[in-house]
C-alpha positions in Angstrom: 9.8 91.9 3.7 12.6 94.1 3.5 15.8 93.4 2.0 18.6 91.9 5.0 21.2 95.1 6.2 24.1 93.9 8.0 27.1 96.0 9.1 30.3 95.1 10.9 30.8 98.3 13.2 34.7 98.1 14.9 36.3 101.0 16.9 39.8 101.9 15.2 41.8 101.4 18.9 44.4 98.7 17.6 44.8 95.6 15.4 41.9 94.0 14.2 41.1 91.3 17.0 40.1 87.3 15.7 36.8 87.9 17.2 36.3 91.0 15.3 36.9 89.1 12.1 35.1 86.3 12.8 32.1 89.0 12.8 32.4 90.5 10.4 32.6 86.9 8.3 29.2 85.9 9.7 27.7 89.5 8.6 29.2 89.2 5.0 28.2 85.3 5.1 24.8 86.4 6.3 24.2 89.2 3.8 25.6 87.2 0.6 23.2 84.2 1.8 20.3 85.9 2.0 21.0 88.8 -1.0 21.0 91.6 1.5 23.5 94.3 2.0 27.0 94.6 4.0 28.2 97.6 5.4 31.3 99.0 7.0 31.2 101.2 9.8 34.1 102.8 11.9 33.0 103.5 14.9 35.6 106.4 15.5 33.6 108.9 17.9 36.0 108.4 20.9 39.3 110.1 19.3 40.9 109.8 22.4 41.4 106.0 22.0 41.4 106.5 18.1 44.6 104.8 16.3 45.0 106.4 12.7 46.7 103.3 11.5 44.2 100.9 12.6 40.9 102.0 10.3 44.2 101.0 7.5 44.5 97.8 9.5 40.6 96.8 9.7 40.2 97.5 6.0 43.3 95.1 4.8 42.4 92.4 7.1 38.8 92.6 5.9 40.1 92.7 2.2 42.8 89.6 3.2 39.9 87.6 4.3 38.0 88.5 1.0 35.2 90.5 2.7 34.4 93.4 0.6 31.7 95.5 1.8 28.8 96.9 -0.2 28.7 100.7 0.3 30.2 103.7 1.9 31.5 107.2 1.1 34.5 107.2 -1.5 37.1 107.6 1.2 40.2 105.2 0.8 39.0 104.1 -2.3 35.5 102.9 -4.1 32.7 101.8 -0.9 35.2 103.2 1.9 33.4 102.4 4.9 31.4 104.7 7.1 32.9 106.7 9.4 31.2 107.8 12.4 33.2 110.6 12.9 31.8 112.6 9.9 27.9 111.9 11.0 27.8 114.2 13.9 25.4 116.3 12.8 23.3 113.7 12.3 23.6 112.6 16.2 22.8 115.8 17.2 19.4 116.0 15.6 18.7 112.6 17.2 19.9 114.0 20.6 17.7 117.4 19.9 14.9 114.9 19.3 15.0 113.0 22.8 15.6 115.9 24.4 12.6 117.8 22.8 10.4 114.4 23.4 11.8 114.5 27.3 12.9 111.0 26.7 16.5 112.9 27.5 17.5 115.7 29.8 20.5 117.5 30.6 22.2 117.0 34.1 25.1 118.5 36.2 27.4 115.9 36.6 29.2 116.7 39.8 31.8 114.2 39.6 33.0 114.8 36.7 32.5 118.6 36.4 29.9 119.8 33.3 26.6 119.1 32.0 25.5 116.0 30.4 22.7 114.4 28.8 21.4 111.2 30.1 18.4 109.4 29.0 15.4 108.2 30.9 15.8 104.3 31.1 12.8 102.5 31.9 12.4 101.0 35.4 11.4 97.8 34.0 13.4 94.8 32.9 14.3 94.8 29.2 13.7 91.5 27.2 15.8 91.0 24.6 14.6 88.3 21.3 17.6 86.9 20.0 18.3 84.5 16.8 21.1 82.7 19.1 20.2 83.2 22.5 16.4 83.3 22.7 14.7 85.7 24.7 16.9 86.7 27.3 16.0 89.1 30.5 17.8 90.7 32.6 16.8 91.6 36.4 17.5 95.1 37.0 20.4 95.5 40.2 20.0 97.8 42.6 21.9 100.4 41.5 19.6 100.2 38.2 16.8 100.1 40.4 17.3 103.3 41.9 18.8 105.0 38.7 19.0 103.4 35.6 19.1 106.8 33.7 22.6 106.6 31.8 24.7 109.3 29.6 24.4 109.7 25.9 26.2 113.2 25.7 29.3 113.8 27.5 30.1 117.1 28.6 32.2 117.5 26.3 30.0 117.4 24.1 30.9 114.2 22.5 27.9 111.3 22.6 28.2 108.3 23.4 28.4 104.4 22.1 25.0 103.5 22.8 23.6 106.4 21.4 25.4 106.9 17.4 25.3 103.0 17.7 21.7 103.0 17.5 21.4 106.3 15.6 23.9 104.8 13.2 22.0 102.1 12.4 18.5 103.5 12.6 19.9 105.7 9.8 21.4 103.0 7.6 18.7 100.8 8.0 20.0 97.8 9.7 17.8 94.9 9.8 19.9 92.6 11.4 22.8 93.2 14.3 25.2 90.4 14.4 27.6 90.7 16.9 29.4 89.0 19.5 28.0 87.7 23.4 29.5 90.3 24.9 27.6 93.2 23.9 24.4 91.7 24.8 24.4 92.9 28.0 24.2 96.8 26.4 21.2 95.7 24.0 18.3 96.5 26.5 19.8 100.3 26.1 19.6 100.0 22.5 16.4 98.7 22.7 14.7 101.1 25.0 16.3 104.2 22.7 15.1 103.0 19.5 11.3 102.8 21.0 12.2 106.2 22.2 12.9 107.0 18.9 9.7 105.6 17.0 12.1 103.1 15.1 11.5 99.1 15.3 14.4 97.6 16.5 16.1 95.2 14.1 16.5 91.7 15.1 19.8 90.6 17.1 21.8 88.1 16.9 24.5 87.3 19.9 27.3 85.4 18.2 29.7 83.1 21.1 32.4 84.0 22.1 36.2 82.8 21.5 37.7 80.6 24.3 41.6 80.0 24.3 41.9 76.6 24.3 42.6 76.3 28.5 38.8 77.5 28.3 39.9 81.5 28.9 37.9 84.5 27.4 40.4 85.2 24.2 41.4 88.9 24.9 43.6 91.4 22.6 46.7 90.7 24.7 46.9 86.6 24.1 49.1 85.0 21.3 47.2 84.2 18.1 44.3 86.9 19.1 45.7 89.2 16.0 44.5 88.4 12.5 47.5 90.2 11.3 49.7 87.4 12.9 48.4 84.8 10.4 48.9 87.6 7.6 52.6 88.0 8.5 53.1 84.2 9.1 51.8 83.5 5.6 48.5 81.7 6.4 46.1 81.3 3.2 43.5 83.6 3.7 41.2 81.0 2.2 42.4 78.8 5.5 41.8 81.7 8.3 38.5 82.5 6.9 37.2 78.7 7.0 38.6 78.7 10.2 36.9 81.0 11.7 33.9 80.2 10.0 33.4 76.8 11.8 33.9 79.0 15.1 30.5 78.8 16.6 28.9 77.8 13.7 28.2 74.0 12.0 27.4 73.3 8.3 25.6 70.1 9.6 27.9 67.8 8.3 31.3 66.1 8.9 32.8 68.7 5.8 35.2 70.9 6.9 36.9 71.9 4.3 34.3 74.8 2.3 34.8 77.3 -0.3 33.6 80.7 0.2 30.4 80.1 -1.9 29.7 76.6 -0.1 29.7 78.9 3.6 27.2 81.7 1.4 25.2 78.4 0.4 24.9 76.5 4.1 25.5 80.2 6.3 22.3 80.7 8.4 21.7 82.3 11.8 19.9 79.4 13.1 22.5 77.4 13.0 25.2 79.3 14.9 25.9 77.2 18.3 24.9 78.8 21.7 27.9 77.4 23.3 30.8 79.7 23.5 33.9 78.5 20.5 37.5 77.3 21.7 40.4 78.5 19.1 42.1 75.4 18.2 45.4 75.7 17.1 46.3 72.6 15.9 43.2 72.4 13.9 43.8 76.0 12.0 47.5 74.6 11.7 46.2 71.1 9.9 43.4 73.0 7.7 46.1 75.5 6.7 48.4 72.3 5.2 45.1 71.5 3.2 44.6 74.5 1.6 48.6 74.9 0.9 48.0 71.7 -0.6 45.0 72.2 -2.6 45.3 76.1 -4.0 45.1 76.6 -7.7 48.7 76.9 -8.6 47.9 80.5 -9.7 46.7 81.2 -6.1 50.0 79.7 -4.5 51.8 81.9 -6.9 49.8 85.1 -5.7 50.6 84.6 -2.1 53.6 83.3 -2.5 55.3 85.8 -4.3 55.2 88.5 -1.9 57.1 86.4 0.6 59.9 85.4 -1.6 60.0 89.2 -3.0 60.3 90.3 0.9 63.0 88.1 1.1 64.7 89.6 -1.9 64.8 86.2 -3.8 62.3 87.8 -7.0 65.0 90.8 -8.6 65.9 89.8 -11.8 63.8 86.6 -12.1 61.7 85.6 -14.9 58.2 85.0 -14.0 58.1 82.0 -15.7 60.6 80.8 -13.9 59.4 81.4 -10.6 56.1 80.2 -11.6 58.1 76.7 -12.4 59.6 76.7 -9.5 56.1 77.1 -6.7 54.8 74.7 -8.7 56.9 72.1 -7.9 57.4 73.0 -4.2 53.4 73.5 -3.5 52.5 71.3 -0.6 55.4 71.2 1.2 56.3 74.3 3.2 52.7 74.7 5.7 53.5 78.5 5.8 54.3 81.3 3.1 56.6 82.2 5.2 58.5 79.2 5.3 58.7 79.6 1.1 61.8 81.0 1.1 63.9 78.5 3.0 62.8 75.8 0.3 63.5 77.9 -2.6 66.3 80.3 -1.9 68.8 77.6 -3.7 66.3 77.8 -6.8 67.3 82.1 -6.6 70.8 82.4 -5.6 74.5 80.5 -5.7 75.3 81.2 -2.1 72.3 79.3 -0.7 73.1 78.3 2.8 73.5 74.4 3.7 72.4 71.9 5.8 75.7 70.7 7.9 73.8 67.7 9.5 72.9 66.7 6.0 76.1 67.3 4.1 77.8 65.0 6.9 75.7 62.3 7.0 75.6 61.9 2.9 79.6 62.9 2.9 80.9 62.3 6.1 83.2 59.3 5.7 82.1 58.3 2.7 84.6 59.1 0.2 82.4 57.2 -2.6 79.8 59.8 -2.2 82.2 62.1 -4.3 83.4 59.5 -6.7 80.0 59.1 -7.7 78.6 62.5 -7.7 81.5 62.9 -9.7 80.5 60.0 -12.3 76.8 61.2 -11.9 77.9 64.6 -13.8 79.5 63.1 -16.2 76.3 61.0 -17.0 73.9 64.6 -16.5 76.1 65.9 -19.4 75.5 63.6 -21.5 71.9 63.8 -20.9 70.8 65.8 -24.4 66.8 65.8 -23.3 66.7 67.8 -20.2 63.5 67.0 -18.5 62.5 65.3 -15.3 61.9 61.5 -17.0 65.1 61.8 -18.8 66.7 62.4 -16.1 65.5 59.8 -13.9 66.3 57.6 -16.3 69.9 58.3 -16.5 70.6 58.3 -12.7 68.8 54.8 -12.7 71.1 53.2 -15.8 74.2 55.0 -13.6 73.8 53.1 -10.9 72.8 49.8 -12.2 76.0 50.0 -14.1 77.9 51.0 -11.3 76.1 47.9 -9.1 74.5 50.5 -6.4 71.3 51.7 -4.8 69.7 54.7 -7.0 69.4 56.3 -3.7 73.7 56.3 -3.4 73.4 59.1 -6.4 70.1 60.8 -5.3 71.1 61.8 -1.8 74.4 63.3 -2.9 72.9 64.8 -5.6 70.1 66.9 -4.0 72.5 67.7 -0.9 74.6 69.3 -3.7 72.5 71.1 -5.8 69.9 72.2 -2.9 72.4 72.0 0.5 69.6 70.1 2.2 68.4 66.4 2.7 64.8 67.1 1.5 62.7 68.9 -0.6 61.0 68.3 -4.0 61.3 65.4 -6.6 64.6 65.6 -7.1 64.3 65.1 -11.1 61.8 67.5 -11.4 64.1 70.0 -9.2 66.9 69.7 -11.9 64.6 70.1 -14.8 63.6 73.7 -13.5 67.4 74.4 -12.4 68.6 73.8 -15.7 71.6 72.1 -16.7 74.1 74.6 -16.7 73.4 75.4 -13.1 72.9 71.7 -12.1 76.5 70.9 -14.1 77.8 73.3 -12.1 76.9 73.1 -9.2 77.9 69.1 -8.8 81.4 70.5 -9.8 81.5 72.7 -7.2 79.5 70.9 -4.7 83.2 69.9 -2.9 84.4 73.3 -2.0 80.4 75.1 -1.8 79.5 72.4 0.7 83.1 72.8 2.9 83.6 69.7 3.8 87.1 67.6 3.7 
């Protein structure tokens, strides 16, 4: 048997749609299970709907998700993908072949003005085997019926999909075509030009399609149907990939939650669902909070840094220090981009404050400055700076002083942070430093601007 040969194929028209990706996921899933082959293909033939930028934009979302193809010219790096474009030659032998075998002929298109090239389509109905959907057939109308010839050269010159689709992947020997519902309607084309061509056709596999969740066809125009929205909204990519990964398809258990090599493991086409897949917020939103939760603290660092440098937190920072400080905030903002509003104070001295919070902990309670005031005092005493040490000393303070530990913690963090919540508050200190912390509860009274 010959080794698998998948290939993700997308036209470079826009942004890379959630659909698109979710392909290209089962293909790379498919080909790592199995030990076959992935390839990229831009499918960039029709240059007058070609966007430059977006081949940039496939290839970064692909590389986001962790999908890194197997092979390609050396164009935008090692394995850049295949581009259509630069294989015409190679269409027009294909097209001189049908033409020569009369399985194609030329034809004055009157409508359009020029001479094209349509191929003879057979007057029968096509059945298609596939993995998903079975054998499926579909009755000729009556338009078919009477000609069901169709274009592959335009007269322009320029073929057609259906024709480098096949040609493309008759060259590159693709074994297995994974892609979604909607295309299966084209596939008896396919089919009847690669037996016009003396190839086998490889075996297909119509993925389901993505709902919205009222039950809508997800199309290019409808919120959340860019992958680069999750990229700029600072959603792991470890989270979007296993996302999409239970989109149409079921590990056979109650785990959700997989690593990349526990989907390579369980991935097979057999068990992709025949019913179409409804994008679930919420549930993308709750899996996110896991993985924000559960990434290696060098991974949180990694895609967290680019947020808080975009932010302009990072200049002049010691990367030890802003390692300290995602450590002790990981697992509790739910996006990247929510990073910087829970560590700006950790970066800068004119960090911006909560005035809800500073008047509840302040706000006629004239107390709440004595003792943040007795509370330095105490921190400067403190010789062992470290979290424990710390909480020790805030706890002995108020015992002595006959109050609640939380009458010194909430003015505390409200002073050093400007907000009600956020991370231990002893372990917050610790990575401050005591200098800044000192300070900072002297100032608190005129930072916070509050009589």
């Amino acid at each position: 048997m010959s080794s698998v040969r998948v290939r993700f194929a997308p036209s470079p028209t826009g942004f890379l749609h959630i659909g698109g990706a979710r392909t290209a996921l089962f293909n790379f899933l498919y080909a790592r299970h199995t030990g076959g082959t992935f390839v990229l293909r831009i499918e960039d033939t029709d240059q007058d709907r070609h966007v430059e930028e977006a081949v940039q934009v496939i290839t970064d979302g692909l590389r986001w998700l962790g999908l890194d193809w197997d092979e390609g010219p050396d164009r935008g790096g090692p394995h850049g993908p295949y581009f259509q474009s630069q294989r015409k030659d190679i269409h027009r032998r294909y097209v001189q072949r049908l033409l020569d075998s009369k399985a194609a002929y030329e034809f004055e298109d009157k409508e359009r003005g020029g001479t094209v090239i349509k191929f003879r389509m057979t007057r029968e109905p096509v059945t298609v085997p596939d993995l998903i959907c079975g054998n499926v057939t579909r009755p000729l109308n009556d338009t078919e019926m009477r000609d069901p010839d169709f274009v592959i050269v335009r007269s322009d010159g320029a073929p057609v999909f259906h024709l480098v689709n096949v040609v493309d992947d008759i060259e590159m020997r693709i074994t297995h075509i994974i892609r979604g519902e909607d295309h299966l309607s084209n596939t008896p084309k396919h089919i009847a030009l690669y037996r016009a061509l003396g190839a086998e056709p490889p075996k297909f596999a119509h993925i389901p399609l993505i709902l919205n969740a009222d039950g809508s066809k997800m199309s290019k125009s409808d919120k959340g149907a860019a992958l680069h929205e999750y990229i700029n909204a600072g959603y792991a990519p470890e989270a979007v990939r296993n996302f999409l990964c239970l989109l149409g398809w079921s590990p056979k258990s109650d785990v959700e939650i997989l690593s990349l090599d526990q989907m390579v493991e369980r991935f097979d086409l057999p068990q992709v669902q025949r019913h179409n897949a409804r994008f679930d917020q919420d549930k993308l939103h709750w899996m996110q909070g896991q993985y924000m939760m559960k990434l290696p603290p060098e991974r949180f660092v990694e895609l967290g840094r680019p947020f808080l440098a975009k932010a302009g937190l990072l200049e002049g920072q010691p990367e030890d220090y802003v390692r300290r400080v995602l450590a002790i905030v990981q697992g509790k903002p739910k996006l990247f981009s929510e990073l910087p509003e829970w560590t700006v104070f950790f970066f800068r001295e004119d960090f911006p404050t909560d005035a809800e919070a500073v008047a509840k902990t302040f706000g006629g309670q004239p107390q709440a400055w004595d003792l943040l005031e007795k509370l330095r005092g105490c921190f400067a005493r403190v010789s062992d700076w470290t979290h424990t040490a710390l909480d020790a000393a805030l706890r002995d303070l108020a015992k002595s002083l006959g109050v609640k530990p939380a009458a010194l913690i909430h003015p505390c963090r409200v002073a050093v942070s400007g907000k009600a919540i956020g991370p231990s508050l002893f372990h917050m200190l610790e990575v401050l430093g005591k200098n800044r912390v000192l300070q900072r509860l002297a100032a608190a009274r005129e930072h916070l601007q509050f009589d």
